[in-house]
C-alpha positions, 0 to 999 in steps of 0.5 A: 639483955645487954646493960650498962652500969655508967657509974661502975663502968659495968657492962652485964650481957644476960643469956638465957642461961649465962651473964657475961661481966665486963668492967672497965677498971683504973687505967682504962683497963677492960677486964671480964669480971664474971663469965657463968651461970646467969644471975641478976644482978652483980653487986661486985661479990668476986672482987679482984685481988690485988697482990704484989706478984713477984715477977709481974711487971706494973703500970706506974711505980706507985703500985706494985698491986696493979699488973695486968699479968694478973688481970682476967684482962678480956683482951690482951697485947704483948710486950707491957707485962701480960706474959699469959698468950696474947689475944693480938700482936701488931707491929708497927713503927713503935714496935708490937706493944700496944697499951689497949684502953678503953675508949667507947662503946655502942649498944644497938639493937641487930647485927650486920654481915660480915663483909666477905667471911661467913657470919651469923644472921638474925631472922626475928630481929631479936639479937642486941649488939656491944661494940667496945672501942680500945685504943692506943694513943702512940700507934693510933690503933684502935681494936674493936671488940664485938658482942652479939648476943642471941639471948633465946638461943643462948649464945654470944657471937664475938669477934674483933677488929683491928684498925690503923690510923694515921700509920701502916701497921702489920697485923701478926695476930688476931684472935677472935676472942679470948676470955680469962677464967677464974679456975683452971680445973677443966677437962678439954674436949676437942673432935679430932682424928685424921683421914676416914676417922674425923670428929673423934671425940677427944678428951684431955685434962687440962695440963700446966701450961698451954694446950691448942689445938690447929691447922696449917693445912689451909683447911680446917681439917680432918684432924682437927675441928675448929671448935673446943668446950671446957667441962668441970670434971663430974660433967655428964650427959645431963649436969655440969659446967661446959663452956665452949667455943666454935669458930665460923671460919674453914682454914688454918685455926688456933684454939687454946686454953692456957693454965697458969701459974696462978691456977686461972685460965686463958681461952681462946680462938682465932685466924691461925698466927703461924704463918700469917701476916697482914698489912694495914695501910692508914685507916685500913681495918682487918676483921677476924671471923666470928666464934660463937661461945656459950655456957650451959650447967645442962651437961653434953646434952645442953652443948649438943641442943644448943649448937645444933639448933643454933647452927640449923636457925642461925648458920645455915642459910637458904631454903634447904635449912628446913627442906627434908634432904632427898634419898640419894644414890651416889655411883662412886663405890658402884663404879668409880672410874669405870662407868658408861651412860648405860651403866649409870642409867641401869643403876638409876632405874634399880634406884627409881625401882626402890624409891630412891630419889636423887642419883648423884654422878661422882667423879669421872664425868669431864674432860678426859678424866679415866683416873684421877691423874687428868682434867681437873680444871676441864669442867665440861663433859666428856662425850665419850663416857655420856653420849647424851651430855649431861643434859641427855641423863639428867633428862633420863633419871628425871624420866624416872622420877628422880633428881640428878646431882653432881661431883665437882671439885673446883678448887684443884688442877690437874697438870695433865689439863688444857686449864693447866697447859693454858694457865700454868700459872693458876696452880698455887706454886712456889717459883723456882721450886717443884711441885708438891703433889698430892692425889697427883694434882694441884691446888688452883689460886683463889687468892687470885680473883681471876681463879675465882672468876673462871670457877664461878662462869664454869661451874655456872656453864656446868649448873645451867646445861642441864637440870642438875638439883645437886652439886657434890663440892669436893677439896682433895689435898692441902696446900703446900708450895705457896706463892712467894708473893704471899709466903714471905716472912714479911707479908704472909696473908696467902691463907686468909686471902685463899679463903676469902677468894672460895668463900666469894666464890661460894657466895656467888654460886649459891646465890645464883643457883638458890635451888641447887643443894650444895653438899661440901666434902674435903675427903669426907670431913676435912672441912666439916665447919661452920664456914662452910655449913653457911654457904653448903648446909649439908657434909659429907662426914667420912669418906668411910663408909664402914657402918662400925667406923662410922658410930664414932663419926657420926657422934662426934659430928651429931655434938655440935652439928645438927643431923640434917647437915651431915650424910650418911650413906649405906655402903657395900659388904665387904666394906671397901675401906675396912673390909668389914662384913656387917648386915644390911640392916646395920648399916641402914640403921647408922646411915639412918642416923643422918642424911640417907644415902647408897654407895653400892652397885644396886644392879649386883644385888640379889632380890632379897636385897633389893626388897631390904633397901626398898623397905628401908628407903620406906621407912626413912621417909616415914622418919626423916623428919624426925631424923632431920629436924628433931631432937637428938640425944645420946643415950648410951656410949660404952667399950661394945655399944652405942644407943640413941634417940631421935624424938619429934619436935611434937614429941609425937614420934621418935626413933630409937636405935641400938648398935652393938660391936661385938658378941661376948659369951655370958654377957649380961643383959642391956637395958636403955634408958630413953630421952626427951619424951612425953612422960604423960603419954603412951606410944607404940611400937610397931616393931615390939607390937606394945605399948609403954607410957613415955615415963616407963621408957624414961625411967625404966628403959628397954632390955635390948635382945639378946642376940650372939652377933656381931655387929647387931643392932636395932630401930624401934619407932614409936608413935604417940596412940 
């Protein structure tokens, strides 16, 4: 899988579906002689060029061919004549450029963790690994660069590290991966958005120059997502070019492409340069996180199979990577504040009544917590509100045949708390200045380990007293007002250190409590990313609710994140962000499209609705792991309508639904073509009450019904006979 040609200097990293082509050419200079469809063998058929550029600096005097501002360099410094964006910057006593040469490599079989970040894992013993050692003589700084390739999955897994010799150095910038492209004819897609419309699935042509996308909020974000895909421009669903990248990491982020003049491209991704900094002290090392990229010609649909069966098999962790996700109620739009223990014990038994099988209590259950203006820090229970403690209702829903889950928020801090009165200092501040507010709290320091230390034994308190099988992490606001300590202009490490310190956290808590279903949230999907999938395998994607609102979301989410991580709840008509009035139905169907879930006051519900919602919870459990752990397609995307197709991995069943947005007076007919099923085999549809063989679904597809409404859609489930 991974070959080294010692006589050209040739390293050959073969995928299922891609090579990856690196050389080491005269100086010692590493180049990426070729990145694409996979082949063979490579007998040197792409030769570089070599021109006298004008205003492309050279190496020696003797040669004005040679510039490594023209270069497909694979990793690149600032200062010594690359002027394309740099992959690393380090300043040390003989200033930011260094000369990088290769020095060495390794090959081995496997690939280790990575010490305090999320990582990839490898369960068959099947990934092989490339180390390549680069150096620099004067400032005795070495950069490793790392390859771990899941050939079967059809990925390589790429970071970078650096290392201090004999001299301090501080490290500016460190991507975690850059690669130089031929061409520069891309479209560039991105998921993008803001509050309540996360992973809006953005398409830009790639302009002059460079075109990035970042956070700064401490946060991956809602709108950004560290994750970005070139695609020629005849892309489709099925065929063409796409290369992408996706960082494993949950705070501030850069991904670019630049164009240059010369019509190639520069890709890249990494720990966000603005505003961070880090000091090494002699043979000390900083270590990037990990981005996965790959290359598929198998158009969106190979972009989309591919990332979510990598991230389910080799992100996630746990026993819940392939456990079927329960049904829940969460009583946050039923009750929000405003809620007794009789009141969540009467929702619970309409829950148990329609067979849902996990009630969640969402915020409001600790401290003196009425608004969202107290307590948060104060995670012990509030008596008042739940006479019987936690332990006395989780005992309660279980009596009703039915898991019990809680909201948490961890990482903030409200001013009106006794962890505030007693610690004011926890609150990330900076000295001399006020506070920033946002939400009307503040954000703890898990830069200091003490912060970390005190969440872990009291979140553990909250876990052990009571039998709690989930747990809602929530992160409210971003970061502002950061310690002068870490915000200086000479030592700006606060961010990574903040990330380091929760995802210590998180590693301590999910160790410890295996069993519990941890569910991240920031907002909703600001800090959907694989940082946090690694410790939490389920998000909940918008704090949207809106079934309408949600068919973008839950697309752009389902490009790259596999169904089982993402939550997808059936909410109130009208609904309470948007006001929308749409059916029960339709909002089952689009909250069928993931993890299902209720956000709504069942004990206001007529028994018509009542008798809806049971059969919908129903006929999910006769779906959900075809929903869960099956393939997913797009099938149809246009202004008024959204189709899709869930198939088993058997090919034994699939799930196909259909939503239309508005009602068009004379609209033509709709026919669907389906996806991914057995061409030789016949199935059956309950709901039509018929049968058609996989290949009549596949070629000629469904004519949809033709119904005057607004906001209609439809679920059909087929069964193989």
């Amino acid at each position: 899988m991974i070959e080294f040609h010692e006589e050209q200097q040739l390293f050959h990293i073969k995928s299922r579906d891609f090579s990856y082509i690196l050389q080491v050419i005269e100086h010692g200079i590493l180049v990426n002689r070729y990145f694409g469809k996979s082949i063979k063998k490579f007998s040197d058929s792409n030769k570089i060029t070599y021109l006298d550029r004008a205003f492309s600096g050279n190496p020696t005097s003797q040669n004005r061919t040679f510039s490594l501002d023209t270069l497909p360099l694979e990793f690149s410094s600032t200062g010594l004549g690359d002027f394309r964006t740099s992959s690393l910057e380090v300043l040390g006593q003989h200033g930011s450029a260094l000369s990088l040469t290769y020095r060495s490599h390794r090959i081995y079989q496997g690939k280790e963790q990575l010490s305090g970040l999320p990582s990839s894992y490898d369960k068959e013993g099947q990934v092989e690994s490339l180390e390549i050692d680069l150096y620099d003589s004067l400032a005795d700084v070495t950069v490793t660069l790392y390859y771990h390739l899941f050939e079967k999955a059809n990925y390589l897994v790429r970071s970078a590290k650096v290392t201090a010799g004999q001299y301090p150095v501080k490290v500016n910038k460190l991507m975690s991966f850059t690669v130089d492209l031929p061409r520069s004819y891309f479209k560039v897609h991105t998921l993008t958005g803001r509050y309540g419309h996360e992973k809006e699935w953005n398409v830009t042509d790639l302009p002059d120059g460079r075109f990035d996308i970042s956070s700064i909020r401490g946060a991956s974000s809602h709108s950004k997502t560290p994750f970005m895909a070139l695609a020629n421009p005849d892309t489709s669903e099925t065929e063409g070019d796409i290369y992408s990248a996706q960082l494993v990491y949950s705070g501030n982020f850069r991904a670019f492409v630049e164009k240059t003049a010369l019509k190639t491209s520069r890709f890249g991704m990494g720990i966000n340069d603005d505003q961070f900094s880090w000091r090494l002290e002699a043979d000390q090392s900083f270590q990037s996180p990990e981005v996965l990229l790959s290359y598929t010609d198998k158009g969106f649909r190979g972009l989309t199979n591919d990332s979510q069966a990598f991230v389910r098999e080799h992100i996630c962790r746990g026993p819940f990577v392939e456990k079927l996700r329960p049904i829940l109620i969460n009583n946050w739009e039923a009750t929000y504040f405003d809620f007794t223990e009789a009141k969540l014990h009467a929702l619970a038994e309409k829950a148990s009544q329609v067979g849902i099988e996990l009630f969640v209590l969402d915020d409001g259950w600790f401290g003196k917590r009425n608004s969202d203006t107290s307590s948060l820090g104060d995670w012990y229970e509030n008596t008042e509100k739940l006479p019987s403690g936690l332990k006395g209702l989780a005992q309660k829903v279980n009596d009703l045949g039915m898991q019990f889950g809680l909201w948490v928020e961890p990482e903030m801090i409200s001013e009106d708390s006794d962890l505030y009165r007693q610690h004011p200092d926890w609150a990330i501040q900076t000295k001399g200045r006020t506070h920033t507010y946002s939400r009307e709290q503040l954000v703890l320091d898990y830069a200091n380990p003490q912060v970390c230390d005190y969440i872990v034994n009291s979140i553990s308190k909250v876990l052990e007293s009571a039998n709690i099988s989930y747990i809602k992490w929530d992160m409210n606001r971003n970061m502002t007002n950061l310690p002068e300590a870490y915000a200086n202009h000479e030592n700006q490490e606060f961010f990574h250190r903040y990330i380091l310190g929760l995802y210590d956290v998180l590693e301590r808590l999910t160790q410890t409590f295996p069993d519990v279903l941890f569910e991240s949230c920031s907002g909703g999907g600001g800090r959907y990313d694989l940082g946090m999938l690694h410790y939490m395998p389920q998000t909940w994607a918008s704090d949207n609710t809106d079934a309408i609102g949600r068919l973008s979301i839950q697309e752009g989410t389902s490009l790259i994140y596999p169904s089982i991580t993402m939550g997808s709840h059936v909410s109130a008509s009208p609904n309470h962000q948007t006001g929308r009035h749409t059916s029960l139905q339709t909002r089952g169907n689009v909250a069928m499209l993931g993890n299902l879930g209720y956000e709504l006051d069942l004990t206001t519900l007529s028994d018509k609705d009542l008798s809806d919602i049971s059969q919908q919870v129903k006929l999910y459990k006769g779906i959900r792991e075809t929903i869960q752990l099956g393939d997913y397609y797009r099938l149809a995307k246009t202004d008024n309508y959204y189709a899709y197709n869930y198939v088993s991995k058997d090919q034994s069943q699939f799930v196909f639904t259909f939503v239309k947005l508005l009602s068009v007076a004379e609209s033509p007919s709709i026919q669907v073509k389906l996806s991914g099923l057995d061409s030789e085999k016949e199935y059956y549809c309950q709901e039509l009450d018929a049968r058609f063989y996989g290949d009549e679904l596949m070629n000629i597809g469904l004519t949809m019904p033709h119904v005057q409404e607004d906001y209609f859609s439809v679920q059909y489930i087929f069964n193989i006979i």
